[in-house]
C-alpha positions, 0 to 999 in steps of 0.5 A, a space after each residue: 826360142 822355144 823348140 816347137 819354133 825353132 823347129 817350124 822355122 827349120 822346115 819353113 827354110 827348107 823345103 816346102 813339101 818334104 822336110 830336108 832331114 826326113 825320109 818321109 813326106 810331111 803329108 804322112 807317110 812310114 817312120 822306119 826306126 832302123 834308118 831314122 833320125 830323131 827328126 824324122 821322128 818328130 815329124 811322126 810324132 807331129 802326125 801323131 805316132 806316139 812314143 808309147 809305140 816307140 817304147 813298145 818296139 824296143 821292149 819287144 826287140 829287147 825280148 827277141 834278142 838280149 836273152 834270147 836268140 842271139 843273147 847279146 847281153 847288153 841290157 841290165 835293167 830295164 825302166 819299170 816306167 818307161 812306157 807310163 812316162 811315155 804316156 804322160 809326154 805323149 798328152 804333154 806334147 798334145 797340150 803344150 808341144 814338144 820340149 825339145 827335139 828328144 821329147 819322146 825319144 828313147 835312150 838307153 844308159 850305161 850303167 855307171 850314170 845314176 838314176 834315181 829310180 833304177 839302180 847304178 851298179 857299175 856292173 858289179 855284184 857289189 852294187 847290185 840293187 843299189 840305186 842312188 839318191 839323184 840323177 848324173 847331170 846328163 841324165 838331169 837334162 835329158 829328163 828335163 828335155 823330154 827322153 825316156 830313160 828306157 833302160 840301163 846297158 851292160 859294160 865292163 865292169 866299173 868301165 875298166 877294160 875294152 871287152 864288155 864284161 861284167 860280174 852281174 851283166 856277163 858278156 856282152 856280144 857283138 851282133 856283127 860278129 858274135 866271136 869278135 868283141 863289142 869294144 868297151 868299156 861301153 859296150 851294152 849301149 853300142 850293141 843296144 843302140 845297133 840293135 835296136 833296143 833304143 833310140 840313142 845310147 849314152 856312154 862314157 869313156 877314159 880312153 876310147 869307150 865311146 868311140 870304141 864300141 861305136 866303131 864296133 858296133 857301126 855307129 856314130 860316137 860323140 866324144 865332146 871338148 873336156 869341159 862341155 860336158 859334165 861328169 857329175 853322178 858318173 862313176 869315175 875313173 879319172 878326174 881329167 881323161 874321164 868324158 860322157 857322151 852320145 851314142 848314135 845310129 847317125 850324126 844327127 841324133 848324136 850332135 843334137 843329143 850333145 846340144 841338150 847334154 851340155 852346159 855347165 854343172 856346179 859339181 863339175 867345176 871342168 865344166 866351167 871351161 865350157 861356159 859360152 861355148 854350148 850350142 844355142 840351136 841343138 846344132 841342127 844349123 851344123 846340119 849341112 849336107 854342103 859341109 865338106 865344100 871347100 873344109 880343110 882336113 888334114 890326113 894324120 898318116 902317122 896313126 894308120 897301122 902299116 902291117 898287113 894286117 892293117 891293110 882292108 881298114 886302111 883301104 876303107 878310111 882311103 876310100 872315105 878320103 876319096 869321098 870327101 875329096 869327090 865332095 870338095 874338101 880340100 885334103 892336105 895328105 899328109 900332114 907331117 909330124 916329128 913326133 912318135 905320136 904312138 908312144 907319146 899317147 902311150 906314154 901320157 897316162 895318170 888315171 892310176 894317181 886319180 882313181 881313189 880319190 875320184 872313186 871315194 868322192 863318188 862313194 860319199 855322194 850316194 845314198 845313205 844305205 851304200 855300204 861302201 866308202 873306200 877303195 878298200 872297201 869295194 875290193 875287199 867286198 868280193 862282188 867285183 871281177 877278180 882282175 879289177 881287185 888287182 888292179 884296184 890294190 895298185 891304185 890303193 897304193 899309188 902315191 897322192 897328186 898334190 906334190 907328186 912330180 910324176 903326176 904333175 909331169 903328166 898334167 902339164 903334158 895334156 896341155 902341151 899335146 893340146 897346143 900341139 895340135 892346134 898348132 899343127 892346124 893352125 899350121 895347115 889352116 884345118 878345120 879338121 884332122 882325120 884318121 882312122 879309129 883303129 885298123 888292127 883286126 878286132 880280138 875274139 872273145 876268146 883272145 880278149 879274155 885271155 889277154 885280160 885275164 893274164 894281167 890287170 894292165 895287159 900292154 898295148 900291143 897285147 891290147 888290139 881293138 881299143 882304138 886311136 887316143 888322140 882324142 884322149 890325151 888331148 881332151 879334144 872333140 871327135 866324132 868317129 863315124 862309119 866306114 865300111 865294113 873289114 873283112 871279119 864283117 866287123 865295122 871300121 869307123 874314121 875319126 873327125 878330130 877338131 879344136 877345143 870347144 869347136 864342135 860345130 865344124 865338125 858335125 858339119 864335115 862329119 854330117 856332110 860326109 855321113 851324107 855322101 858315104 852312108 855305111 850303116 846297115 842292120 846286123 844280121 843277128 837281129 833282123 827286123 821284126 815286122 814291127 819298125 815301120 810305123 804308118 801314120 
């Protein structure tokens, strides 16, 4: 079924005069972008708002905040094109209709995804300038969906760390509190996205730098099921941790972005896991604002922090609990573990025996100018961070995969941590498992650089504010969706953790909860212009 159909169909069913999703009357009314989800603006841009003026808002916003006022630094490049190709989907929407629901929308990209016509650079001086051949898989479909690709964000460099640091972007700030960290490593589109310099960001992660920066920065990340979503044309770090996905103002936006980004990519061969298990309807029917009654979720106690310091976020993940109980979940709390899963998500770890090789097979699928073809050669270059070429040196040396029962080891362990946790909801019959996605009082910046900078692997309790892994070691989906705020004005996010390839079950808890307890608001480092409201 084409978009425009299935998009009619979906108003039909709903409500004759006001469209169920929208904030706005289908007889005209104002699109404001700081509160709307992508199908509210769809409906505007049936009324006839164009793109072109989505495009200009952020640009201005982009203007007013990135390198000046508050300097958030979270935008490297910006699309020299995006307002001409703005233009050309705004006549194709005209003649033929909308492609899907992100024809026209505005993302902005972490800069380790390639795009042919603006330059990939990690965020390392190395790469600066150095734009590649074709597109990542995802950036593919999200051209051929109709999303503008507005900009490139800002993040630590080659995704390696949790502050937002750079040698050719700097530091990127948290513009809820700019003393605190913006979570990394895709810290540029979290901020982005909260401030409004784009519609959607996407971002990667090996261990939380989805949900991190999404928690952060008061959004919704979508980490999806190992296999949904391809990695190709993706700087990597890990041949299996490594996850691409949405980062978003809503779980809307987020779940229908994750509808369109995946599918199966002969260059990913994880991505065949996946194959039958893509949504056939942008899992807009997952949209159900009755999706608590009666869900089965289960409190996972074991990783909530339990020191003082813990205390504010934790009182705001049992007020979420409160909520989804007020809306007819039913909340097994707790549910019990005999295992210490804190250290065994410590412990359970291999990204040091697969980033050569993931990084070399990466260099050999740029452009025939990158001068680059060996870990070697990147950390001999001198154009990257000084603590990445320590740490680059040790993962020269770490011994190969093949025949390395160490390696292995730690394989078969993903594995057996997966069927651990389906067992554990099959146990108590769950549709969905909560916890919070970090409670510890988030770093300074002073603090953050101070732990990075004494060592290239600072250990985990020096290492505050990367968040829950459960989701990492596991390979399972999750959703981290606002909470509250702590007591540092920072935001606090819950997780929604679910099975393999059951994404829909938890959109559906996830939305319905969003719905019953909205927690997002503007950060007061980048008010409103006077130019977000759009009438039509």
């Amino acid at each position: 079924m084409r978009f425009v159909d299935l998009y009619s169909n979906l108003l039909a069913r709903a409500v004759p005069l006001f469209c169920i999703f929208c904030n706005v009357s289908s007889f005209g009314g104002v699109l404001d972008i700081s509160t709307a989800t992508i199908l509210d603006l769809q409906n505007a841009y049936d009324a006839g708002v164009e793109s072109e003026q989505i495009v200009e808002v952020y640009l201005k916003r982009i203007e007013a905040f990135d390198k000046k006022g508050p300097e958030l630094n979270a935008i490297l490049t910006i699309n020299p094109n995006a307002l001409a190709t703005a233009r050309k989907l705004d006549l194709e929407r005209r003649t033929s209709g909308p492609r899907s629901p992100l024809h026209g929308v505005p993302f902005i990209i972490k800069d380790n995804y390639d795009t042919f016509d603006m330059p990939t650079t990690g965020g390392a001086i190395a790469l600066e300038g150095m734009t590649p051949e074709r597109d990542a898989f995802t950036i593919g479909r999200l051209r051929e969906a109709g999303a503008i690709i507005l900009a490139k964000t800002n993040l630590d460099e080659f995704a390696r760390g949790s502050t937002g640091t750079s040698s050719l972007g700097g530091q990127v700030l948290n513009p809820y509190n700019l003393n605190k960290i913006p979570g990394g490593s895709s810290g540029g589109s979290g901020v982005g996205v909260a401030a409004l310099f784009g519609w959607i960001g996407m971002g990667t992660e090996t261990g939380s730098s989805i949900r991190n920066p999404s928690t952060k920065a008061n959004l919704v990340g979508f980490s999806p099921s190992e296999g949904l979503v391809s990695r190709g044309g993706i700087i990597p770090i890990s041949i299996t941790y490594d996850r691409a996905g949405p980062m978003a103002r809503n779980v809307t936006d987020a779940a229908i972005t994750m509808g369109v980004i995946s599918g199966t990519d002969a260059a990913d061969l994880f991505t065949f896991k996946g194959l039958g298990q893509t949504s056939s309807d942008y899992y807009l029917s997952a949209l159900d604002r009755e999706g608590l009654k009666g869900a089965r979720i289960g409190v996972l106690r074991a990783l909530f922090g339990s020191e003082p310091e813990d205390v504010p976020a934790v009182k705001l993940i049992e007020s979420a609990i409160s909520k989804m109980k007020s809306e007819g979940a039913i909340v097994i709390d707790p549910i019990t573990v005999a295992v210490d899963l804190w250290q065994i998500i410590r412990d359970t770890s291999y990204g040091r025996f697969e980033n050569r090789a993931a990084m070399e097979v990466y260099f050999s699928m740029r452009e025939p100018s990158f001068p680059y073809q060996t870990l070697e050669d990147i950390t001999s270059s001198g154009g990257i961070l000084g603590r990445l070429e320590e740490r680059y040196a040790e993962e020269q040396a770490a011994p190969e995969m093949t025949n390395n029962p160490a390696y292995i080891n730690l394989i078969k362990g993903r594995d057996t941590m997966r069927e651990f946790i389906h067992n554990l909801m099959d146990r108590w019959s769950l549709d969905a498992i909560v916890y919070p996605h970090e409670t510890k009082p988030i770093r300074t910046l002073q603090e953050a650089i101070a732990d990075e900078g004494n060592s290239p692997n600072p250990p985990r309790d020096r290492r505050r504010g990367e968040g829950n892994r459960l989701s990492t070691v596991t390979g399972l989906p999750t959703l981290t969706v606002p909470a509250g705020f702590n007591l540092d004005g920072i935001p606090v996010g819950i997780e929604f953790l679910g099975r393999h390839f059951d994404e829909e079950t938890i959109i559906r808890i996830a939305y319905a909860f969003e719905q019953a307890h909205p927690q997002r608001k503007l950060p007061s480092s980048t008010p409103l212009l006077g130019i977000e409201k759009i009438s039509y």
